[in-house]
C-alpha positions as CSV (number, residue, x, y, z in Angstrom):
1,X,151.6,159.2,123.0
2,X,148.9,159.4,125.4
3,X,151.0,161.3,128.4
4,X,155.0,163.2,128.2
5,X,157.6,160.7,127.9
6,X,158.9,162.4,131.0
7,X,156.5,160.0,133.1
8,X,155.9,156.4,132.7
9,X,154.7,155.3,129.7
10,X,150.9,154.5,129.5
11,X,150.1,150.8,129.1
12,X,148.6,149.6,126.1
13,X,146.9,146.2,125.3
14,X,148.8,143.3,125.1
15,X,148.7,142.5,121.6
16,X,150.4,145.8,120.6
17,X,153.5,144.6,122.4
18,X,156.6,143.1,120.7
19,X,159.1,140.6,122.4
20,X,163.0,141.0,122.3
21,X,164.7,137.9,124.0
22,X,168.5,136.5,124.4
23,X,167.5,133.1,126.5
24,X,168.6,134.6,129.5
25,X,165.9,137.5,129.6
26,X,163.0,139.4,127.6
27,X,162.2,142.8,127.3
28,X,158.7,144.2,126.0
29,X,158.6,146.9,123.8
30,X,155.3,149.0,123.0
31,X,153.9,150.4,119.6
32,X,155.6,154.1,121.0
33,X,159.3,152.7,121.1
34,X,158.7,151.8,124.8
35,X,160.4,149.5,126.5
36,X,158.6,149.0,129.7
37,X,159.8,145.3,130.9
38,X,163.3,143.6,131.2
39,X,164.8,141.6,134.1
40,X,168.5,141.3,134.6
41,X,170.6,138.9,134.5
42,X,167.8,136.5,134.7
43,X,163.9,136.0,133.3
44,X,163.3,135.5,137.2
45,X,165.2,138.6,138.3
46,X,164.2,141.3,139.7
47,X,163.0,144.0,136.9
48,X,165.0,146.8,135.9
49,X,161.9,148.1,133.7
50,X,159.1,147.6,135.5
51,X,156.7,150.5,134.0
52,X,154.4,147.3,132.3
53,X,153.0,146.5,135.8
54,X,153.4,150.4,137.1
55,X,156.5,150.7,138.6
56,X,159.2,152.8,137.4
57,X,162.0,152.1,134.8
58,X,161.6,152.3,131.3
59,X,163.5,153.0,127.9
60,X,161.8,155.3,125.0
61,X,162.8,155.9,121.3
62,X,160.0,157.7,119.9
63,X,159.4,160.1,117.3
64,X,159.2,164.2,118.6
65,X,155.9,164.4,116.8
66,X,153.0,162.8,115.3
67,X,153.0,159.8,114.7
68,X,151.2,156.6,113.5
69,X,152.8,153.1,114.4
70,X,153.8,149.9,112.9
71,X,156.4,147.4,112.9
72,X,157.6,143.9,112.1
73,X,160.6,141.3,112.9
74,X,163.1,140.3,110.0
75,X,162.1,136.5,109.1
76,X,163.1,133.9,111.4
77,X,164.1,136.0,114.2
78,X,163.5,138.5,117.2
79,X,164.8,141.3,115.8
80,X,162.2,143.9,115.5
81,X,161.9,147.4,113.7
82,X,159.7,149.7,115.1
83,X,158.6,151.7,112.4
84,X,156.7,155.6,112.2
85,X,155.1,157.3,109.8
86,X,155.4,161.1,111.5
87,X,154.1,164.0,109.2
88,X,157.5,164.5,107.5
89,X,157.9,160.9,106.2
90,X,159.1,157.8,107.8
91,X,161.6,156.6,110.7
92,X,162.1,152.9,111.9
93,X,164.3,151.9,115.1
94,X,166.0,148.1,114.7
95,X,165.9,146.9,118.3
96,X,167.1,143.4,119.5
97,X,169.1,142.0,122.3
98,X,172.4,140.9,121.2
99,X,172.3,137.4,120.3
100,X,173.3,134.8,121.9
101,X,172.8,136.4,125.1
102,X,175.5,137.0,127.7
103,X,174.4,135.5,130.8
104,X,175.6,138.4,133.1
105,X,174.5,141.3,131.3
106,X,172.1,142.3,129.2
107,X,172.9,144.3,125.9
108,X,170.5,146.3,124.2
109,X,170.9,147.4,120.4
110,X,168.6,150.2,118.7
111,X,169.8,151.8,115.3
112,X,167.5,154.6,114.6
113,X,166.9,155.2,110.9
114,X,165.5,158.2,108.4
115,X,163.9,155.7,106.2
116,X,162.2,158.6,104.3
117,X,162.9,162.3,105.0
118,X,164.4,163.6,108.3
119,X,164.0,162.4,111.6
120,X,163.3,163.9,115.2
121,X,162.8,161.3,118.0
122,X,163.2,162.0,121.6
123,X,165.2,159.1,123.7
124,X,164.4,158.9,127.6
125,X,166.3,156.6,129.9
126,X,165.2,155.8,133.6
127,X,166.4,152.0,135.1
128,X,165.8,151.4,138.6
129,X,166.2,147.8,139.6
130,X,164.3,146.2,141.9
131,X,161.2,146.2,140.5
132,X,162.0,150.3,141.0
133,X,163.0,150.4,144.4
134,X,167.0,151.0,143.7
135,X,166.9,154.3,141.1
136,X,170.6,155.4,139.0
137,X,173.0,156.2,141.2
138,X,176.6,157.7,140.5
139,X,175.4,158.6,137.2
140,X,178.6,160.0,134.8
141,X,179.7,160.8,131.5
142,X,182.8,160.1,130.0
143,X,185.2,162.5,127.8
144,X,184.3,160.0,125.0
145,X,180.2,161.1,125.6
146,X,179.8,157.5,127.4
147,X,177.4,157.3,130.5
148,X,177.9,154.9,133.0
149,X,175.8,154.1,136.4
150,X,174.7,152.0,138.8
151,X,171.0,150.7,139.7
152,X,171.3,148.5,142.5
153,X,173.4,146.0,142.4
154,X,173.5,146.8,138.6
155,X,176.5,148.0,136.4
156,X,175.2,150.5,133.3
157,X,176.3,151.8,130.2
158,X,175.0,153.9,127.4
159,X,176.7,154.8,124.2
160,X,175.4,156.6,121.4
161,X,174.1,159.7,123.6
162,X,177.1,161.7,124.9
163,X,174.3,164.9,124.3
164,X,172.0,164.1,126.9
165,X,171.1,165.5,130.1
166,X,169.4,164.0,133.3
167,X,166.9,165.4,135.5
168,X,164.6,163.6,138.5
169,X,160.9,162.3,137.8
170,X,159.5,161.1,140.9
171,X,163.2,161.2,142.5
172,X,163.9,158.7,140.0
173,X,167.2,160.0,137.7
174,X,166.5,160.1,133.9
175,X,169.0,160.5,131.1
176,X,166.8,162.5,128.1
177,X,168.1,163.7,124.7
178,X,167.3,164.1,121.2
179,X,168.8,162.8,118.0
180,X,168.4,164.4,114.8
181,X,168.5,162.5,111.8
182,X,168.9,163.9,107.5
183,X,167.3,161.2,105.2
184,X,168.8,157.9,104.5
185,X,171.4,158.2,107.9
186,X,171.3,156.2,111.1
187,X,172.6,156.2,114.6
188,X,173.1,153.7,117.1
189,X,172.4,153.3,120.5
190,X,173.9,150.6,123.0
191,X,172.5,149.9,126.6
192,X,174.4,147.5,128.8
193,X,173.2,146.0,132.0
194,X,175.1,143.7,133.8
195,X,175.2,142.3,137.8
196,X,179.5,142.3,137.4
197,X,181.4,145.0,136.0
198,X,181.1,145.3,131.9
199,X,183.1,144.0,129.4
200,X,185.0,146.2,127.2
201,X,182.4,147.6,124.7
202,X,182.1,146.2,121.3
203,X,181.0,148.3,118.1
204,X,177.4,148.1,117.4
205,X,177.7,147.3,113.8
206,X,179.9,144.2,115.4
207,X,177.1,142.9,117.9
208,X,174.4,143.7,115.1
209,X,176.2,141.3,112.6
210,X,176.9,139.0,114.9
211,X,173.0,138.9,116.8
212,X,172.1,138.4,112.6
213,X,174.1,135.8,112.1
214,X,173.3,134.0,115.3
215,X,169.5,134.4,114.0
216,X,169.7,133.2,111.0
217,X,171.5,130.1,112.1
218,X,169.5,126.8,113.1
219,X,166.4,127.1,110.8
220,X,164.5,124.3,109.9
221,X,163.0,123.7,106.8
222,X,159.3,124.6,107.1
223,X,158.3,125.2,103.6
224,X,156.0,122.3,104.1
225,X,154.5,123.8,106.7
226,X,150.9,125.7,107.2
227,X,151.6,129.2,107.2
228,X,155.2,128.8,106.7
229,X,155.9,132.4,108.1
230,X,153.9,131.9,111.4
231,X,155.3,128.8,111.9
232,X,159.2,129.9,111.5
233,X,158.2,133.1,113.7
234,X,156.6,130.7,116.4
235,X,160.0,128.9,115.9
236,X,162.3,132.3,117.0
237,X,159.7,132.8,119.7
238,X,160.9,129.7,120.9
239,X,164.4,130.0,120.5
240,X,164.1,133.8,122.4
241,X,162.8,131.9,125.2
242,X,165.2,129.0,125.6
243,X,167.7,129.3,128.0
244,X,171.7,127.8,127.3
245,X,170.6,124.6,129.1
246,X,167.7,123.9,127.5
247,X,165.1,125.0,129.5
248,X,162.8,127.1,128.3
249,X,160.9,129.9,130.5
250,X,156.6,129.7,129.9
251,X,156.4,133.5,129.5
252,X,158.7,136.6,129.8
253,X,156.5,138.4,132.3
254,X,154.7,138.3,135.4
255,X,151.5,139.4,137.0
256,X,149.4,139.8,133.7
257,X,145.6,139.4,134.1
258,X,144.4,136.1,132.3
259,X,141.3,138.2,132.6
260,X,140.7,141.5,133.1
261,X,138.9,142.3,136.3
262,X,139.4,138.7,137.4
263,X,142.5,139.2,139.7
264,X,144.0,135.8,138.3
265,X,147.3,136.0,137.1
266,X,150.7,134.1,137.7
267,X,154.1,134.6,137.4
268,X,155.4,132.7,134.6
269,X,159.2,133.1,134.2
270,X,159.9,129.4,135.0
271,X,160.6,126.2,133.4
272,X,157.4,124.0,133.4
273,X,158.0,120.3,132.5
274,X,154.9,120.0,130.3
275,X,155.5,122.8,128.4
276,X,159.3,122.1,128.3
277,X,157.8,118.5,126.8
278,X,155.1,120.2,124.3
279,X,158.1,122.3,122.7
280,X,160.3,119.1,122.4
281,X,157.0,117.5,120.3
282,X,156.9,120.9,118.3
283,X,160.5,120.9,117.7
284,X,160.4,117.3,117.1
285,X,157.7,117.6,114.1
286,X,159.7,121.1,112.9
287,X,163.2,119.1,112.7
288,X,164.2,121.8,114.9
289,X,166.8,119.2,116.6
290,X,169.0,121.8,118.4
291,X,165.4,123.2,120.4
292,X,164.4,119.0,120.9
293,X,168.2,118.4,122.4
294,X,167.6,120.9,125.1
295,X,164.2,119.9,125.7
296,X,165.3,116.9,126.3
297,X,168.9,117.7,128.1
298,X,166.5,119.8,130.4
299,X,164.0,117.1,131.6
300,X,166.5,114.5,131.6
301,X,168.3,116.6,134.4
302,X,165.2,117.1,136.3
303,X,164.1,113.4,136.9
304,X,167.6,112.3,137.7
305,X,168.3,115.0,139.9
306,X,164.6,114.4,141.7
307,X,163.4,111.2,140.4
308,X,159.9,110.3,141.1
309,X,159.3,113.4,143.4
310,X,160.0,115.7,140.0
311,X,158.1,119.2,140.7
312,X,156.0,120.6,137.9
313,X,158.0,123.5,137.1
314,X,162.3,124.9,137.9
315,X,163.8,127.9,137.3
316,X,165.8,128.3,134.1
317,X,169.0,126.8,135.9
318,X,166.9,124.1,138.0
319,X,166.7,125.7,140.8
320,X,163.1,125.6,142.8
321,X,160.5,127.9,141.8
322,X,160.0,130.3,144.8
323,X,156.6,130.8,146.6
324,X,154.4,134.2,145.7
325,X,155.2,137.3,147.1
326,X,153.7,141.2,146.4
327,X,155.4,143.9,145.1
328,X,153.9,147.4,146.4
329,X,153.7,148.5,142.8
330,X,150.0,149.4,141.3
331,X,150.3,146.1,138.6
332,X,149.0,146.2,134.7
333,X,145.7,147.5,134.2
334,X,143.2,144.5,135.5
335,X,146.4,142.4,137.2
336,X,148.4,142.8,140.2
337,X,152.0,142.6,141.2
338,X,153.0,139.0,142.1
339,X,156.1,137.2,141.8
340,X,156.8,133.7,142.2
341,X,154.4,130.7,141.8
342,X,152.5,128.7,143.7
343,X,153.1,125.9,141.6
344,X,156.2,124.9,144.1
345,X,153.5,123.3,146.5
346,X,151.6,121.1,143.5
347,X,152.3,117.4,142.2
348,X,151.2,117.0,138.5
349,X,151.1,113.5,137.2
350,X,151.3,114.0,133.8
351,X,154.1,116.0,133.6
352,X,155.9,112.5,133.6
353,X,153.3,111.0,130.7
354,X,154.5,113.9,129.3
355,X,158.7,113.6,129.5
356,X,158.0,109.9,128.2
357,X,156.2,111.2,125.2
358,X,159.2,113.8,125.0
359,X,161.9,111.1,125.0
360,X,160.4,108.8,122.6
361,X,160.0,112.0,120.1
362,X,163.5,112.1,120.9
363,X,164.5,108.9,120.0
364,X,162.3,108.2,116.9
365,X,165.0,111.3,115.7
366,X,167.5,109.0,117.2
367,X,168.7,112.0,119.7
368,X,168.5,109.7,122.7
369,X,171.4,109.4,125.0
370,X,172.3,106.9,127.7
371,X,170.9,109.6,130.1
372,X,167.6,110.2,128.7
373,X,166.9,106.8,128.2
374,X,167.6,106.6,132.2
375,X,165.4,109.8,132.7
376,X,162.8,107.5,130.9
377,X,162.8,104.7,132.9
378,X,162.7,106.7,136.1
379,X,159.7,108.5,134.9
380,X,157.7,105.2,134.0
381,X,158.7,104.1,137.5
382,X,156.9,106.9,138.9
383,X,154.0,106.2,137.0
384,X,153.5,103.0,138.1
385,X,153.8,103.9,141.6
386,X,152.1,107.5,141.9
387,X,149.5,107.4,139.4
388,X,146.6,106.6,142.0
389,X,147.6,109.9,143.7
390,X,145.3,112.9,143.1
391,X,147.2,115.2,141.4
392,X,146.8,119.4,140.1
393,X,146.1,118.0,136.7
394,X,147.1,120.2,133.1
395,X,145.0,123.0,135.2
396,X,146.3,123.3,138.3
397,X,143.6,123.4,140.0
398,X,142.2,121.3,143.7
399,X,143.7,117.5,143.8
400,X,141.4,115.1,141.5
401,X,142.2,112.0,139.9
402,X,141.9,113.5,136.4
403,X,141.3,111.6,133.9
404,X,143.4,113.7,131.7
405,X,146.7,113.1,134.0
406,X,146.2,109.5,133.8
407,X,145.8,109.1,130.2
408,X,148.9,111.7,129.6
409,X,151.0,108.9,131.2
410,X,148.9,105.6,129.4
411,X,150.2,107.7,126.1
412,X,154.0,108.0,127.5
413,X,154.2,104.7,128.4
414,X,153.1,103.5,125.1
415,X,155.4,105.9,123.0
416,X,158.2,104.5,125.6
417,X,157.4,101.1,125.4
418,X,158.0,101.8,121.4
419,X,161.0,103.1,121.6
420,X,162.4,101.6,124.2
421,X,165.1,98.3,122.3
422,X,164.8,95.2,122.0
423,X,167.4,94.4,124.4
424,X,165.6,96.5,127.5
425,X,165.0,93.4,129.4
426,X,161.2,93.2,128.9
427,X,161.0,96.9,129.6
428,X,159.2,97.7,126.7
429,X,156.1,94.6,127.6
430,X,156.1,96.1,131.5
431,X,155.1,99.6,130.4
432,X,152.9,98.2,127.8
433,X,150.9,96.3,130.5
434,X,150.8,99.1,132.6
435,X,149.4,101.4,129.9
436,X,146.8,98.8,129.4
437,X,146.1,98.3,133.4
438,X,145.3,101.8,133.6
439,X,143.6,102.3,131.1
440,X,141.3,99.7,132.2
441,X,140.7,101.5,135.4
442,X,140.4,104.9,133.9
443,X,137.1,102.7,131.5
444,X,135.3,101.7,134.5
445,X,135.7,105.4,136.7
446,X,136.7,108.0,133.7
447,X,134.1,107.2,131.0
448,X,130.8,109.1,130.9
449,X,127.6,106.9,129.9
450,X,127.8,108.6,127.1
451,X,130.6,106.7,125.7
452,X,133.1,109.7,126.3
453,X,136.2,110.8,128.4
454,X,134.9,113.1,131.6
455,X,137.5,115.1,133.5
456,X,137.7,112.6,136.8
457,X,135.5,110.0,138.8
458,X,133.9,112.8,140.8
459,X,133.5,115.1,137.5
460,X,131.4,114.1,134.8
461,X,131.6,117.1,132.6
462,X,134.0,117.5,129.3
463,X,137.5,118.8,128.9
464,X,139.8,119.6,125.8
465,X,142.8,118.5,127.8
466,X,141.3,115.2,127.5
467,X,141.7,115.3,123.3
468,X,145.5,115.8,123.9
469,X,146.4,112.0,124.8
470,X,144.2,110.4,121.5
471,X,146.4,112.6,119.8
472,X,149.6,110.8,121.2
473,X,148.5,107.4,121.3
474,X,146.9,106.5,124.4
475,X,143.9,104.9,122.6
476,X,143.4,104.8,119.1
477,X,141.9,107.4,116.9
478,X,139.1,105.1,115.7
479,X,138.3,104.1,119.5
480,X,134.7,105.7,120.7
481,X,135.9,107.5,123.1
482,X,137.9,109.1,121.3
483,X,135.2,110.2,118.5
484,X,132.7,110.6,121.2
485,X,135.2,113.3,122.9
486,X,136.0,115.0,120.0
487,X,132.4,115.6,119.0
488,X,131.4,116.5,123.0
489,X,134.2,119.4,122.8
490,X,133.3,120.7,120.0
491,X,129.3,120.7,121.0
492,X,130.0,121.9,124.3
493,X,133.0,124.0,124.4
494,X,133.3,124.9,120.8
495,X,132.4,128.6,119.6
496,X,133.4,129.9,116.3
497,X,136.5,127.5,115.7
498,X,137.6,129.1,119.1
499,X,137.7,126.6,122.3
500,X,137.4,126.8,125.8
501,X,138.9,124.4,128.9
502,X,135.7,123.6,130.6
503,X,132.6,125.1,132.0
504,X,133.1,126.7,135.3
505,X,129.5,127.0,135.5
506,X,126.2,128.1,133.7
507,X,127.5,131.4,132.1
508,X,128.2,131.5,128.5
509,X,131.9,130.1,127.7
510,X,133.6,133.6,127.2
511,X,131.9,135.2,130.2
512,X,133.5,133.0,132.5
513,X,137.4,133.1,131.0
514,X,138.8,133.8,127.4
515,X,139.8,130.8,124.3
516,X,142.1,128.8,125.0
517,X,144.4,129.1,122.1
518,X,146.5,125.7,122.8
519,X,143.1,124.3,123.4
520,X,142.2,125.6,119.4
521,X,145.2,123.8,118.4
522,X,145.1,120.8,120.1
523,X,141.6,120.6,118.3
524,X,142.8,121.3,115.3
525,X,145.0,118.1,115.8
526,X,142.2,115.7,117.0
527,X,140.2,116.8,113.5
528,X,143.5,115.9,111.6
529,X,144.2,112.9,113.4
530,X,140.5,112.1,112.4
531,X,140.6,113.1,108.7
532,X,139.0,115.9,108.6
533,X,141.6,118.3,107.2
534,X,139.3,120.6,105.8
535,X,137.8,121.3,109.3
536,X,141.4,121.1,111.1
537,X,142.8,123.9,108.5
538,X,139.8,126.3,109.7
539,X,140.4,125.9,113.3
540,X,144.1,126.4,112.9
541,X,143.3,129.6,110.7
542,X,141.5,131.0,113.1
543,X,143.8,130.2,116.3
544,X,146.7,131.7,114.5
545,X,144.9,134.5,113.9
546,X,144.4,135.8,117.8
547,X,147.2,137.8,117.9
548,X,148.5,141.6,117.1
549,X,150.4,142.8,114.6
550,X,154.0,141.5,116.4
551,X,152.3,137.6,116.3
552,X,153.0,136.9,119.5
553,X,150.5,134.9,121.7
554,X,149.3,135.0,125.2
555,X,147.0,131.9,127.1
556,X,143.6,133.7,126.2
557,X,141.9,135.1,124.0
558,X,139.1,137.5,124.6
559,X,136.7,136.6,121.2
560,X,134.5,139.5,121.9
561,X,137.3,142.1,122.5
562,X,139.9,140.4,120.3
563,X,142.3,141.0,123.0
564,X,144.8,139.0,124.5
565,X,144.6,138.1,128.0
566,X,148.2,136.3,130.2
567,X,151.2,136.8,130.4
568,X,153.1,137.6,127.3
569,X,154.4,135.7,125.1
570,X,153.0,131.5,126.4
571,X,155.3,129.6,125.2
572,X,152.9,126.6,124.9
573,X,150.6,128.4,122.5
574,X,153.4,129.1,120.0
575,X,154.9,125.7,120.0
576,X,151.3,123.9,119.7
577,X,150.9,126.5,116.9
578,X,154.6,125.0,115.5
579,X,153.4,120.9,115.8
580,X,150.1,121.9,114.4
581,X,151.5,124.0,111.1
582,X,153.4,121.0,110.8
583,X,151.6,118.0,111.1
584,X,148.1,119.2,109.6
585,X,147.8,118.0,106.0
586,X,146.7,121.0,103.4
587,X,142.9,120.6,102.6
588,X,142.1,119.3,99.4
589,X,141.5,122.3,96.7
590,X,138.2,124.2,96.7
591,X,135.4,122.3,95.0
592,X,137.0,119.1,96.0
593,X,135.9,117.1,98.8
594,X,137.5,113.7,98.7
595,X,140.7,112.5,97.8
């Protein structure tokens, strides 16, 4: 390690990171055995390991000596093993979050094993809660070796280190100990966090079966699939991130830099009703019904509870994202230290386009309910009479009548009108004329002269948002401006099977932001949609490839650096990487080129 585990763990780059996750919260853990991030109870709570932006609070199992560093997750899950080769053979630490998750307290499982010779490792424990403001406090052990605490408003408990001793760094109290291990033994260690007083423990080798079993439950059958194993671990990055009621949180962390040195960075531990709707699609073409349900339960709940004035994002339980705030912490190298989203303040259009595309993917699995097929009529309502409005658009960015917005909702409408029955009452002929009213409009003030889509009336340049609505059926695949945007994007903000939004200005693509790896998929679509398989399989080859060795995914990629740049891991990354593995036809065998 690059400093004494006694002080806060150094950062590292983002792809080195792994992600354990319970769908209540998410902790990072670094190639060293670090974990540096968790928020308890919730994904928007305050952090009780805040050493990934620079605060204090983290949890280290790392070998006493030199080492080299690996690891991997067991298939179809989010249980990792963190695994060492020292100079006196090898030693791997299991680490999860007990699964399902408990949704007042957090329970952390690491089994440290000699896989091959002895083992040394050196274990150093320092929570503070509120983003490190609130340090351990009444700090005991039991007769039985049990440590207890509190951080905050935070109950702890540690078992498996009745050896340890505690000290200050920084007038922070740490627990520190070491745990010797002969060949082929393990030991366990259980950390509990909780906001109410803790349960009676369970033994570990109970919560480890049980977090196994709850793993290996709920698979679909991906062996049709493009790179089966990526798409089954995008799968259980899914799951890790999908809360009991279906929502499902954009990222585990906050304040990352989408670029380094840029200063832009968001906090993305909230619910956002496009990506909530891209899942549903994903889970949708994966058969992964129990993910569509709550995709589905979740937006339904939205639009009834706030009809046509649905915001663009909710907390995990519904509740209203709260505006940005600063932390006086020093933030992850190249980022800063906000919380909360600005997002609360935005209307985006297509988010309903989008929850009528989710709905009819629901019911072409026949997984509609009364409800959502009432969520889907209020949503087509607000289409027809909001969609003049200027809107933040897929990018968030100033009010615009984006093209991409309106032909989001043209596609929902369409999908609705399809599955909406027979006896709808001439539902299903309303929202068909609608689609086809604006769709006119958006021909005489979207359409460059070139022939192609351009990002609004008052914007004539290309985006790869706008490839995303061909792709569901606003317009047909063999419409012009359809082939005419698919060839533009890939002219203009194509580079190396890698893709970016849009130009910001004159500077090469990659100086100005990193890929966009939902962008490379959503490419990768458009070429399959168009029958070119062989070219689709490359770019989804090389998208599923920017990542590290955990195969996790942020918003960016830096081609130059092959780094990852956002917060960690994007949600809509991993479940565009899901649709695509499974709707992309395998290209014909080399040397042929037809069918």
């Amino acid at each position: 390690m690059s400093r004494s585990a006694h002080h806060p763990p150094a950062p590292h780059a983002l792809r080195d990171y792994a992600l354990l996750a319970d769908g209540h919260r998410g902790a990072l853990v670094g190639p060293h055995g670090e974990i540096v991030w968790l928020c308890v109870p919730r994904w928007d709570s305050d952090a009780v390991f805040a050493a990934l932006i620079g605060g204090p609070g983290w949890y280290t199992v790392t070998p006493a000596g030199p080492h080299v560093w690996g690891g991997y997750y067991e298939e179809g899950s989010l249980i990792w093993r963190s695994r060492w080769v020292t100079t006196g053979g090898i030693v791997e630490c299991r680490e999860a979050l007990a699964y399902p998750g408990r949704p007042h307290c957090a329970v952390l499982l690491r089994r440290i094993e000699a896989v091959e010779g002895p083992a040394e490792v050196a274990v150093h424990l320092q929570p503070a809660a509120g983003f490190g403001q609130q340090p351990l406090r009444k700090v005991r052990r039991s007769e039985d070796g049990c440590w207890t605490a509190r951080a905050g408003d935070l109950h702890l408990r540690l078992r498996g280190m009745p050896g340890a001793k505690t000290e200050e760094v920084d007038h922070h109290p740490l627990l520190r100990g070491r745990i010797h291990l002969e060949p082929g033994e393990c030991h366990d260690l259980v950390l509990e966090i909780g906001d109410r007083p803790l349960d009676p423990p369970l033994e570990p080798a109970a919560l480890w079966r049980a977090t196994a079993n709850c793993w290996a439950e709920q698979q679909p059958d991906l062996r049709a699939a493009l790179g089966e194993r990526d798409a089954r671990h995008a799968h259980a990055v899914l799951r890790g991130l999908t809360g009991p009621d279906g929502g499902t949180v954009a990222a585990a962390t906050t304040s990352l830099p989408e670029r380094a040195e840029q200063g832009r960075n968001y906090d993305y531990r909230y619910v956002w009703i496009r990506d909530q709707a891209y899942l549903g699609q994903a889970a949708a073409a994966a058969g992964a019904d129990a993910l569509l349900d709550g995709s589905v339960r979740f937006v339904t709940a939205r639009l009834l509870d706030h009809g046509p004035r649905l915001a663009p994002a909710y907390t995990l339980d519904g509740g209203l994202v709260p505006g940005p705030r600063r932390l006086d912490l020093p933030g992850y190298p190249g980022g800063f230290d906000v919380v909360g989203n600005r997002v609360n303040r935005q209307f985006q259009l297509d988010a309903f386009g989008e929850a009528l595309l989710l709905f009819a993917a629901a019911a072409r699995r026949d997984r509609l309910d009364p409800d959502g097929r009432r969520a889907a009529r209020i949503a087509a309502e607000a289409i027809a009479v909001r969609y003049r409005e200027e809107d933040a658009g897929i990018w968030e960015l100033a009010p615009d009548r984006w093209t991409h917005s309106r032909l989001a909702c043209v596609a929902g409408l369409r999908a609705a009108a399809l599955s909406e029955p027979a006896t709808g009452g001439g539902l299903a002929a309303s929202w068909e004329a609608l689609a086809d009213w604006i769709t006119a409009e958006l021909d005489r003030e979207g359409v460059h002269p070139s022939g192609r889509w351009q990002r609004s009336p008052a914007d004539p340049s290309v985006d790869a948002a706008l490839l995303l609505p061909a792709v569901r059926g606003a317009v047909p695949a063999e419409d012009p401006r359809t082939r005419i945007t698919l060839e533009a994007v890939l002219a203009d903000l194509g580079e190396d099977h890698f893709c970016y939004r849009f130009r910001h200005d004159q500077r090469p693509l990659g100086d100005a932001e990193g890929a966009f790896l939902l962008c490379g998929f959503v490419v990768a679509l458009a070429l399959g949609q168009q029958g070119r398989h062989t070219e689709a399989a490359r770019w989804f080859e090389r998208n599923r490839a920017a990542c590290g060795s955990p195969g996790l995914f942020a918003e960016e990629y830096d081609v130059a650096q092959r780094q990852l740049r956002g917060n960690l891991p994007q949600a809509f990354v991993h479940a565009l990487l899901l649709e695509t593995a499974c709707r992309l036809e395998a290209p014909p065998p080399r040397g042929r080129t037809g069918p």
